[in-house]
C-alpha positions as CSV (number, residue, x, y, z in Angstrom):
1,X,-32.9,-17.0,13.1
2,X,-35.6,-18.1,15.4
3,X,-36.9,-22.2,14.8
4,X,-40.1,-22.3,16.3
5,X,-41.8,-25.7,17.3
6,X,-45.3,-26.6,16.2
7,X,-47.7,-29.5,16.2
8,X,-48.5,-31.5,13.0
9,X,-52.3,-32.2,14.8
10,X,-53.0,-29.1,15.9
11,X,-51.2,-26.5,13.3
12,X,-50.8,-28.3,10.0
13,X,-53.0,-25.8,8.9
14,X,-51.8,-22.8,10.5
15,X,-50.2,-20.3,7.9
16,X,-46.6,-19.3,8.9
17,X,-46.9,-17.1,5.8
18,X,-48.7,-15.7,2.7
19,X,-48.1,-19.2,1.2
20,X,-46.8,-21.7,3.8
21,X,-48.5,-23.5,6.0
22,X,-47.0,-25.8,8.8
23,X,-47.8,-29.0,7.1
24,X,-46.0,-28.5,4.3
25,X,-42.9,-28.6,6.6
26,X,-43.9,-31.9,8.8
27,X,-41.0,-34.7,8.6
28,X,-43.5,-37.2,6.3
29,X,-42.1,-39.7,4.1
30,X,-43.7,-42.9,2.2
31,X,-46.9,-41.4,4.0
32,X,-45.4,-42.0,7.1
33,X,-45.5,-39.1,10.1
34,X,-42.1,-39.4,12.0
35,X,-43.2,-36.9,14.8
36,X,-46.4,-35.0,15.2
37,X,-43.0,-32.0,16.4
38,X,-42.4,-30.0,13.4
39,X,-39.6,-27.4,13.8
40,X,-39.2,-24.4,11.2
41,X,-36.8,-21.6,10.9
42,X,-38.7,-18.2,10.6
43,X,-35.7,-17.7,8.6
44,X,-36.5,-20.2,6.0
45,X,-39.9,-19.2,6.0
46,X,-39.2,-15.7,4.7
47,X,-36.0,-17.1,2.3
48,X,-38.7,-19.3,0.5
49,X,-41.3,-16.1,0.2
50,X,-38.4,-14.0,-1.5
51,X,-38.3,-16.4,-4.1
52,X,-41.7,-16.6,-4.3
53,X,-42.0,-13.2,-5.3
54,X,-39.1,-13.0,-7.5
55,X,-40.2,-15.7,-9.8
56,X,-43.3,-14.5,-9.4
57,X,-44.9,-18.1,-8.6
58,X,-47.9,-19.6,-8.6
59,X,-47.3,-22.1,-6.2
60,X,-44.2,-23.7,-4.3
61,X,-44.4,-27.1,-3.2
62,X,-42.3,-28.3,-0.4
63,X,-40.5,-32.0,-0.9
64,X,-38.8,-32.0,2.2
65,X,-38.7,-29.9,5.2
66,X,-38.3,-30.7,8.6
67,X,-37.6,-34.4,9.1
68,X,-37.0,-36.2,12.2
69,X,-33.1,-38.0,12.2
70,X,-34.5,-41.6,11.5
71,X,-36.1,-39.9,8.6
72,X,-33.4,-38.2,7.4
73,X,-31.4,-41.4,7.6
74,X,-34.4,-43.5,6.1
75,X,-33.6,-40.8,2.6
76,X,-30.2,-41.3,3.2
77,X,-29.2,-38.7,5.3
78,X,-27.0,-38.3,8.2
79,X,-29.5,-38.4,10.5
80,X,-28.1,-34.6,12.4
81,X,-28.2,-32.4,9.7
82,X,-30.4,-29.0,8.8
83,X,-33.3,-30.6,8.0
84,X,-33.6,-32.3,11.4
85,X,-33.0,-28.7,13.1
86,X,-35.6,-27.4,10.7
87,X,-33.7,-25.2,8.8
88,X,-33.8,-26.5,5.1
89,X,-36.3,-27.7,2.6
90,X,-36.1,-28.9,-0.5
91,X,-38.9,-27.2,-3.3
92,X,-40.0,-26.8,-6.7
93,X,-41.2,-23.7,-8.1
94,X,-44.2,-23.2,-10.7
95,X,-44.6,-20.1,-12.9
96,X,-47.5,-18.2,-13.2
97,X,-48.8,-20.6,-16.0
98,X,-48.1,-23.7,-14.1
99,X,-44.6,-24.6,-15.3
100,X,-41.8,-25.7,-13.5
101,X,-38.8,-23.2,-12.8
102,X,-35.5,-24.9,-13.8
103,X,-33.5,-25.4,-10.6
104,X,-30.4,-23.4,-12.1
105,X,-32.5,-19.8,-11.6
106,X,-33.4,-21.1,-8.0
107,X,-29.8,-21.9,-7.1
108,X,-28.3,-18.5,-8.6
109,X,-30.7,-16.2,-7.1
110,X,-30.3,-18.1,-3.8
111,X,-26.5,-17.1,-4.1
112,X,-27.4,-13.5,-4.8
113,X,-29.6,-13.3,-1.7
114,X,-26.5,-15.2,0.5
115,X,-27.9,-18.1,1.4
116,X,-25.3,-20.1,2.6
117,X,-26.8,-23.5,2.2
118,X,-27.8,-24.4,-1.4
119,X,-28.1,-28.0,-3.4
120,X,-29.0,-27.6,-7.0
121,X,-30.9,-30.6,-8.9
122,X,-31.8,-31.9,-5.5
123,X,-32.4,-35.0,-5.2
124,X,-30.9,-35.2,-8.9
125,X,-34.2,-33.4,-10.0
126,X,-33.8,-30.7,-12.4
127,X,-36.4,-28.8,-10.9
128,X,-35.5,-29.3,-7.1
129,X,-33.7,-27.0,-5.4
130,X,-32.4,-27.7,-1.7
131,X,-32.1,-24.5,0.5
132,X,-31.0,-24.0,4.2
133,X,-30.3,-21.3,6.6
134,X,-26.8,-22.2,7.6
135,X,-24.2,-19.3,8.4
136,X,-21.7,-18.2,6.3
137,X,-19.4,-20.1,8.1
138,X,-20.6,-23.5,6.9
139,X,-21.0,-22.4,3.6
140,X,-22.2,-25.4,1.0
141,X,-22.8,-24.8,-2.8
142,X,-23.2,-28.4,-4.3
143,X,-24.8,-30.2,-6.9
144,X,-27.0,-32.9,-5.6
145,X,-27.1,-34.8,-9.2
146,X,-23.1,-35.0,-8.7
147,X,-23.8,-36.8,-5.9
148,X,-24.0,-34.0,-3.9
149,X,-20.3,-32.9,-4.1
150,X,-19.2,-28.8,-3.9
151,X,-19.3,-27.2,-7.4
152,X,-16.2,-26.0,-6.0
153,X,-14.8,-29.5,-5.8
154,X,-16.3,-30.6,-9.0
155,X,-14.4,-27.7,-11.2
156,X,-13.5,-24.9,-9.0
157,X,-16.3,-22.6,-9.5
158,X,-16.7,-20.5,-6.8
159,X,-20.3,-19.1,-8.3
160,X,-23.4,-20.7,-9.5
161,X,-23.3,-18.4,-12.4
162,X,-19.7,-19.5,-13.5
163,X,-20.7,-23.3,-12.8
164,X,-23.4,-22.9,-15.6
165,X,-21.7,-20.4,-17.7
166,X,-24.5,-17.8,-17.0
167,X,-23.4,-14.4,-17.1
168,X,-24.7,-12.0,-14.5
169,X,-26.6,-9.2,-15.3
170,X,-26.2,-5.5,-13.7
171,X,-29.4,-6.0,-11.4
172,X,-27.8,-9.4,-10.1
173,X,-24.5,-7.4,-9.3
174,X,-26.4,-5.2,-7.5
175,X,-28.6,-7.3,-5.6
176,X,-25.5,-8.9,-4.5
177,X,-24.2,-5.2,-3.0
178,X,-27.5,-4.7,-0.9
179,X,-25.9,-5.5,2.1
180,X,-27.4,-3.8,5.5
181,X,-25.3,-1.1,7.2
182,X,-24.6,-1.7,10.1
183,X,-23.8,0.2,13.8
184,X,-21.8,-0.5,16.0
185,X,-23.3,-1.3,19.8
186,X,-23.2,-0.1,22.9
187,X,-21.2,-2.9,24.1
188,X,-18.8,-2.6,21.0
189,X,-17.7,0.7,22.2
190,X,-17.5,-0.8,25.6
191,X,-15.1,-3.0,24.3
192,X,-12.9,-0.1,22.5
193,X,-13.4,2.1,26.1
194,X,-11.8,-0.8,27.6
195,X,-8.9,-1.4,25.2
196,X,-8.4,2.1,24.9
197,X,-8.2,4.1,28.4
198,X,-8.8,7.5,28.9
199,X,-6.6,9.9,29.2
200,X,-7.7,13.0,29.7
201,X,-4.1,14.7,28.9
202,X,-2.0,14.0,25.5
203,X,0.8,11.5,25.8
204,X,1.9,9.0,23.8
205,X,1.1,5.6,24.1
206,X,3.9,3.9,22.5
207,X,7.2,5.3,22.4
208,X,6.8,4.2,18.3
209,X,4.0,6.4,17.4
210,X,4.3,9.6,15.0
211,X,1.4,11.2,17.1
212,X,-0.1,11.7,20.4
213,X,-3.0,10.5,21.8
214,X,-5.5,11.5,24.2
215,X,-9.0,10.4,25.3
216,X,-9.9,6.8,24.4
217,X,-7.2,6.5,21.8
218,X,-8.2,9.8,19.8
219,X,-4.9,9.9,17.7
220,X,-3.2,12.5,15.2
221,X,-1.7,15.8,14.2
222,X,-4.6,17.4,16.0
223,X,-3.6,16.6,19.6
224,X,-0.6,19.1,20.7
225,X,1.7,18.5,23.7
226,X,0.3,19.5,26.9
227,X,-3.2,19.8,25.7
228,X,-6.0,18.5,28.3
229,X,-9.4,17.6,27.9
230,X,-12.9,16.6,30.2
231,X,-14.3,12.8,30.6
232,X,-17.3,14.4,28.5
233,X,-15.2,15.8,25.2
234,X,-13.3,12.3,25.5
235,X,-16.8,10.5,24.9
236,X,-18.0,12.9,22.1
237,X,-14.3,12.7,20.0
238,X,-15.0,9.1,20.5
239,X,-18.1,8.8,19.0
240,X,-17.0,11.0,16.3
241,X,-14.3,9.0,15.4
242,X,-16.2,5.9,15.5
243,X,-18.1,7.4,12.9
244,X,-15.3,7.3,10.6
245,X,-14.2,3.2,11.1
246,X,-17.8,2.2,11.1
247,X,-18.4,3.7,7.4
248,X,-14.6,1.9,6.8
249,X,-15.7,-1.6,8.3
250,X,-19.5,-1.0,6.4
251,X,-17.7,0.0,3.0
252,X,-15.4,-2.6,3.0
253,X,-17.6,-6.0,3.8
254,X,-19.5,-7.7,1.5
255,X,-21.0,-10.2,3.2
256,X,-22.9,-10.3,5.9
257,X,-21.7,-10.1,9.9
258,X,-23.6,-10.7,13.1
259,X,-23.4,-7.5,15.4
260,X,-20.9,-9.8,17.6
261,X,-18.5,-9.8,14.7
262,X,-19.0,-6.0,13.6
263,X,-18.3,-4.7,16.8
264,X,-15.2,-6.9,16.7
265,X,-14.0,-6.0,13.4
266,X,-14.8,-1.9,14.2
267,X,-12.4,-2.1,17.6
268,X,-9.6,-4.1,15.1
269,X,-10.4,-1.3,12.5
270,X,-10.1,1.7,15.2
271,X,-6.6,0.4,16.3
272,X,-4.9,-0.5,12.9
273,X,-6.5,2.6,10.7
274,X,-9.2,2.1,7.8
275,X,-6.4,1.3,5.2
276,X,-4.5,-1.2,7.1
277,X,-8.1,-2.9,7.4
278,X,-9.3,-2.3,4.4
279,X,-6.2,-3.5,2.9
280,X,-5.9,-6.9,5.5
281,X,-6.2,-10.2,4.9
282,X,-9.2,-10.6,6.9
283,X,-11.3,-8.5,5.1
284,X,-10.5,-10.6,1.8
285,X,-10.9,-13.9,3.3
286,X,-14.7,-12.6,4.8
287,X,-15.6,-11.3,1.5
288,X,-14.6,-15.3,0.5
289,X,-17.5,-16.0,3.0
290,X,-14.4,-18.1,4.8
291,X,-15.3,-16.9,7.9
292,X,-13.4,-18.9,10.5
293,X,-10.3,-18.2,8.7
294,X,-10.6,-14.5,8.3
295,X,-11.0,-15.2,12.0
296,X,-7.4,-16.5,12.6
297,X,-6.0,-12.9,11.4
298,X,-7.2,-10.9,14.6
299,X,-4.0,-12.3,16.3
300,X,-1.4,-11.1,13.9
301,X,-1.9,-7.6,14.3
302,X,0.2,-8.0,18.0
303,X,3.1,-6.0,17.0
304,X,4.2,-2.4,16.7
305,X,7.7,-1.2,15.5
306,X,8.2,-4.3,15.0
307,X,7.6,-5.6,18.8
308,X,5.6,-7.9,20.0
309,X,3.6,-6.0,22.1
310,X,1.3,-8.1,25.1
311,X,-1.1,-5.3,25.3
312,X,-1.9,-5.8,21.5
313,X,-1.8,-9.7,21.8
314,X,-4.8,-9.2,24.8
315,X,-7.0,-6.6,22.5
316,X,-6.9,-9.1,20.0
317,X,-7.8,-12.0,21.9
318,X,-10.9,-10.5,23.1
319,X,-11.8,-8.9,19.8
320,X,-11.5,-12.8,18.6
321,X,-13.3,-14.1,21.4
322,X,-16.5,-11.4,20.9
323,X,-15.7,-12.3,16.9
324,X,-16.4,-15.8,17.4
325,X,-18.4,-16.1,20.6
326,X,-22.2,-17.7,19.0
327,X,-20.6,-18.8,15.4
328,X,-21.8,-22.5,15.1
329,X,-20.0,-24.7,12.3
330,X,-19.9,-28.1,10.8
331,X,-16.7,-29.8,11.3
332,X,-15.0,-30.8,8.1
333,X,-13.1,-33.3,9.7
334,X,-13.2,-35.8,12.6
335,X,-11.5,-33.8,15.8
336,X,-10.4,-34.1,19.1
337,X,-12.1,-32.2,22.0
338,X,-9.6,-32.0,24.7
339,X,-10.6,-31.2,28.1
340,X,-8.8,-27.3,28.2
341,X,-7.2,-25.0,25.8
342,X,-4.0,-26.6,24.5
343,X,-2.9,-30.1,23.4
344,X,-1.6,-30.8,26.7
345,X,-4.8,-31.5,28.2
346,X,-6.8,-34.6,28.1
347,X,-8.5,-36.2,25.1
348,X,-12.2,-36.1,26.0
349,X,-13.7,-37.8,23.1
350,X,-13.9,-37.3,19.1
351,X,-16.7,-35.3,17.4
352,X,-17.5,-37.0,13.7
353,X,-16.7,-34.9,10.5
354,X,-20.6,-33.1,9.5
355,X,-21.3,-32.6,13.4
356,X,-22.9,-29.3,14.4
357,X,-20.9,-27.3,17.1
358,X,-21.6,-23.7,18.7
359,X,-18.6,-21.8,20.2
360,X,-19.0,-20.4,23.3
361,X,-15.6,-18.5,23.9
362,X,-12.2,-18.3,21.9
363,X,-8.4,-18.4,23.7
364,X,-5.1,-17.9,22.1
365,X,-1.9,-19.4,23.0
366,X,0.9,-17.2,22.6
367,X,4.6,-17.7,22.0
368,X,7.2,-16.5,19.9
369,X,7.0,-18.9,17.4
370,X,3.0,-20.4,17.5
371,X,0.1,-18.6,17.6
372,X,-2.6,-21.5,18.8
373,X,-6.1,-20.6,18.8
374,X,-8.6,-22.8,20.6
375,X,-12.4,-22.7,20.8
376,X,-14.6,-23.9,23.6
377,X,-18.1,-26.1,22.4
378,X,-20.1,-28.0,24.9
379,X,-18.5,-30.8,24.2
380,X,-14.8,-29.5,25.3
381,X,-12.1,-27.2,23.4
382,X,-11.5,-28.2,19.8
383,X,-8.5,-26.5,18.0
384,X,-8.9,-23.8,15.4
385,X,-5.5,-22.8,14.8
386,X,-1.9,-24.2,15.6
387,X,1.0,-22.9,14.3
388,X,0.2,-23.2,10.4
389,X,-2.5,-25.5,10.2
390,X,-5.7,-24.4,9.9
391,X,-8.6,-27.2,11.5
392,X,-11.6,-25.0,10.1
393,X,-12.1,-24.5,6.9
């Protein structure tokens, strides 16, 4: 996601693509210019052109792109949300004989290319269609003609196509598969290097374990007592091992991650095996697109043999912390920010329910009882996790 800033005077006729211009995205309304400023998401830009070409349209017209916050509180808006960051529009789509494309086919390919932000009958149109760039995260399916409530909340769909009783056909299933595979970066192995160690002579690292281990964490029936390898072999049986957990972590997502989270989920994958991670929690909660709850489960995997282990609890709280660091959410309640990681520091100030935060860093309060996550905004620490309540959806 990149939102570029342009000027309504001098590039309301620039083309951003084969078939939008800037203009089309200015914050007008009632013939009014709010701001000659017009931000877009080049996101957005290339969201709206796939849809162009798969309804094979003649035209799209734009109702409603970027719009200052007194405009988006003049339509009734909250005055903060994607709109005013430039990363939504509302649109209607014409056919190639002029007609307009009903607002259901809009909203269900829009779920099977995973965008996150979606608003059929906007406006309570039946051929408007609201569409924004929001991460998975802050996921929003609604119907705008139900005053704009989640068609999860209106009768439990989970699916566009089950909210209008369409049935999906084999190329939509598939469509829906075609998500990138992904590498892991140099500064996810980094991360396992540093979790990991190197030892250059078999041992075990827990007294628990069946096998024994040597290089950085190279594990199994393979490694014999006594054996001894160089600082160069370690490297290469890493890198071929990695091989394996990034084709489990790739196989086993469908959704998709930032390379943040990957490398995360890879290092969590590496030191609980492929089938204890392909089995988790966390992989079904992703695959839910509830993202900052599959989050959570990094810091229950702290225990071997049935120990609590502190080692484990520190791997996960930095596989969280990369996991989480650059997620930005919505908050779906009104929350405290407190001046430091843990409810006995200072109120700072509250944060409104629908306010946009970006998280900059992740803690974890241990004990034997609690697990307590905490994430750091710009506005303070807000709390993710304590004990069994959940603050982010």
């Amino acid at each position: 996601m990149a939102v570029k800033t342009y000027s309504y005077a001098k590039d309301k006729n620039k083309m951003l693509s084969d078939h939008f211009a800037v203009g089309e995205f200015a914050s007008i309304g009632q013939g009014k210019l709010y701001s000659d400023k017009v931000l877009i998401d080049t996101d957005l830009i290339k969201l709206l052109e796939k849809v162009f070409k798969k309804f094979k349209c003649s035209k799209i017209i734009i109702s409603s792109g970027y719009r200052t916050a007194a405009h988006d509180k003049a339509v009734g808006s909250s005055g903060s949300g994607y709109h005013c960051k430039g990363m939504a529009a509302d649109f209607a789509c014409y056919n190639k004989t002029g007609k307009l494309i009903n607002s259901k086919k809009i909203a269900c390919y829009l779920e099977d290319i995973n965008c996150y932000g979606i608003g059929y009958k906007c406006g309570g149109a039946q051929y408007y269609t609201h569409a924004d760039t929001r991460a998975a995260a802050n996921k929003w399916w609604g119907d705008e003609s139900q005053n704009s409530k989640s068609i999860t909340t209106i009768n439990g769909s989970t699916s566009f196509y089950t909210y209008f009783g369409i049935a999906k056909t084999a190329a939509t299933k598939t469509a829906q598969k075609k998500i990138k595979k992904m590498s892991i970066s140099e500064n996810g192995v980094n991360l396992i290097k540093s979790f990991e160690g190197c030892s250059l002579k078999a041992c075990k690292a827990l007294p628990t374990e069946k096998y024994l281990t040597i290089g950085y964490g190279h594990y199994g029936s393979d490694v014999k007592s006594g054996q001894t390898i160089t600082e160069a072999q370690a490297i290469k049986l890493l890198k071929t091992d990695l091989k394996t957990y990034v084709s489990a972590v790739n196989s086993a997502l469908k959704v998709a991650v930032t390379q943040n989270q990957f490398d995360a989920l890879v290092s969590l994958c590496y030191n609980i095996g492929t089938n204890g991670f392909k089995s988790s929690d966390m992989v079904t909660l992703l695959n839910q697109n509830k993202l900052m709850r599959a989050a959570c489960e990094f810091v229950l995997w702290r225990k071997s043999g049935g120990n609590i282990i502190v080692g484990l609890q520190n791997r996960r709280t930095k596989e969280l912390n990369t996991f989480l660091t650059g997620v930005s959410y919505t908050l779906n309640s009104v929350m405290n920010v407190r001046s430091g990681p843990g409810t006995n520091y200072s109120v700072k100030k509250t944060l409104a329910k629908g306010k946009s935060v970006k998280i900059t860093e992740a803690r974890v309060n241990y004990s034997a009882a609690n697990i307590d996550i905490w994430v750091k905004t710009s506005h303070g620490w807000l709390c993710l996790k304590t004990g069994n309540e959940y603050y982010f959806a």
